[in-house]
C-alpha angles and dihedrals in degrees: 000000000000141000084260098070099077082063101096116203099338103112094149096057096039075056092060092047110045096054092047087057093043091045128071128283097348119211120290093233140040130193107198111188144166143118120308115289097021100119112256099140081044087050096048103048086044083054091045092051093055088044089060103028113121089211128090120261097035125249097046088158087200094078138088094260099043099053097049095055093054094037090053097243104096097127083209091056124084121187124187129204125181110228099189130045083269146046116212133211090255099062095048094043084053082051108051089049087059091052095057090075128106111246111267091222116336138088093269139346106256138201125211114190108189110201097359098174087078081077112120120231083259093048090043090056094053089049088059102054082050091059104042079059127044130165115239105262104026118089129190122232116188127180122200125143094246142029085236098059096080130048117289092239093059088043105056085047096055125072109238130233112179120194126208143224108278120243115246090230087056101051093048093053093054086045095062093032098052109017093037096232133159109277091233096042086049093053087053086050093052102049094043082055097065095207096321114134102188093043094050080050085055099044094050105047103029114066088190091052085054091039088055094050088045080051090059103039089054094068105081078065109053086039093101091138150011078258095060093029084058090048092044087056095052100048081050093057092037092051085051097053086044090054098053102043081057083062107031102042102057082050101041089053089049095049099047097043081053095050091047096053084038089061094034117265110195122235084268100046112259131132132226110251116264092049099098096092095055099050083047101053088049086050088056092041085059099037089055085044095054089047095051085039090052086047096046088050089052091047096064093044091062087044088065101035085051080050097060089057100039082069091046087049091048094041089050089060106032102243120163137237127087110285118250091239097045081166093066098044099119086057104045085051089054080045097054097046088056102055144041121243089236083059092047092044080059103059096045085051102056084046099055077048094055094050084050088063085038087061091040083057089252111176100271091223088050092046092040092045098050091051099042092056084041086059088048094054102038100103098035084082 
């Protein structure tokens, strides 16, 4: 065992890092990049295991160090996660001041910036600064899906460690070495999954998280109409706000009781005067956070649904390779023969238009509605 087998099917990248953490003085700053699901974060707090590991060579995964930085503990790590759809330049002011500090006890003091491409252009500036000039023993590791998505000028000052897609076969085999599923339910993980680790893990293990995709691919079949395609919207979206608020209400009751015995409740539940602020600041955070969550939940709806035409696009011109929803192939067949490509262009097309109003804050039911009707009419045309 070792900090690198978590990695899945990214040799080439778990090379380069390795021997940067085995090597000298590495880089300052580290730009870890690749499509959803791919394993950046996963990269980077591997990287910052090894950085930190007390063995030789470096990234045991058995010692003190190791296993703090992938357990979340290590004093000298800090991992930042924006909560929000944003990160502002406060928070990353207040966080470039932390990292100023010399390590407590570890090799270096090290910065993990999950999703930094939520950084506003504000934020982005003080991060450069940050950057241009480091102290000697803390590194920056920031994680976005693509180079473009920060500013050049952090860019060009950051080494670059760019993850790939993972291979089906790879993701299947983790899935029956680590989560202990069926070899042919992990191969139809894995493939529904389109590359995403964390989302294969998901489809194996949790039966709601299948019902609810066998919830979305069943809707190019009840859209009979603009009627049902106006009532299908509105169960996506509803499904979506339902999801987050499994993940976001345990948490938010457990924040907020925190914060109130932080800032000193009383036995019968009131609060000193002056603490308004503070309980209404954590009420925005959340709030920020519910809303990301229920986009994030519809994003991966649309994914899925982009994924059942893309079969019935692949099946209409013959193109090879296995489909991604090899459990639905006798209806996307059906579905092919019943259609036109130029029918079925125009309905992803209406779906990758519907995550770009996603992204503008459109309202979701507008955005869902219009697509779903577009789906409906596509081949009316």
């Amino acid at each position: 065992m070792s900090v690198w087998d978590d990695l899945v099917g990214q040799e080439r990248v778990v090379e380069q890092l390795r021997a940067a953490s085995d090597g000298g003085v590495p880089a300052h700053a580290w730009l870890f990049t690749g499509p959803p699901g791919s394993g950046r974060t996963t990269a980077a707090r591997a990287f910052a295991a090894a950085l930190q590991c007390t063995e030789v060579p470096r990234g045991c995964g058995h010692c003190a160090a190791c296993h703090q930085v992938l357990q979340g503990t290590h004093a000298d790590v800090e991992v930042v996660r924006p909560a929000g759809l944003s990160y502002g330049v406060r928070e990353t002011r207040a966080l470039v001041l932390r990292a100023a500090s010399s390590p407590a006890g570890g090799r270096w003091q090290i910065v993990l910036f999950e999703d930094a491409d939520r950084a506003t252009e504000a934020a982005a500036n003080a991060l450069l600064k940050a950057i241009e000039e480091p102290p000697a023993r803390t590194l920056w590791l920031l994680c976005t899906p693509s180079p473009e998505d920060l500013l050049v000028t952090i860019r060009s000052r950051c080494r670059l460690a760019t993850l790939r897609t993972p291979p089906v076969e790879a993701i299947a085999r983790m899935l029956v070495q680590r989560e202990g599923a069926d070899p042919q339910a992990a191969e139809t993980a894995a493939r529904a999954a389109q590359g995403h680790i964390s989302r294969a893990r998901e489809l194996a293990t949790d039966a709601e998280a299948r019902a609810r995709r066998g919830e979305v691919l069943g809707l190019p079949r009840r859209m009979t109409g603009v009627g049902p395609a106006v009532m299908a919207a509105e169960r996506l979206v509803k499904s979506a706000e339902a999801d987050a608020r499994a993940h976001t209400e345990a948490l938010d009751e457990t924040e907020t009781s925190a914060l109130r015995q932080a800032l000193g409740e009383s036995a019968k539940g009131r609060m000193p005067r002056g603490t308004a602020g503070a309980i209404k600041e954590l009420e925005d955070r959340q709030k920020s956070r519910a809303t990301r969550l229920k986009r994030d939940s519809l994003d991966r709806a649309l994914l899925d649904l982009a994924s059942y035409y893309r079969d019935v696009l692949a099946l209409q011109l013959g193109a090879g390779g296995a489909l991604v929803n090899t459990d639905l192939a006798a209806e996307l067949r059906g579905a092919a023969g019943d259609g036109t490509p130029e029918a079925t262009l125009r309905r992803l097309d209406a779906i990758m238009e519907c995550r770009e109003r996603l992204g503008q804050n459109v309202n979701p039911l507008l955005a869902v509605e219009a697509m779903t009707v577009a789906l409906t009419t596509a081949g009316r045309r």
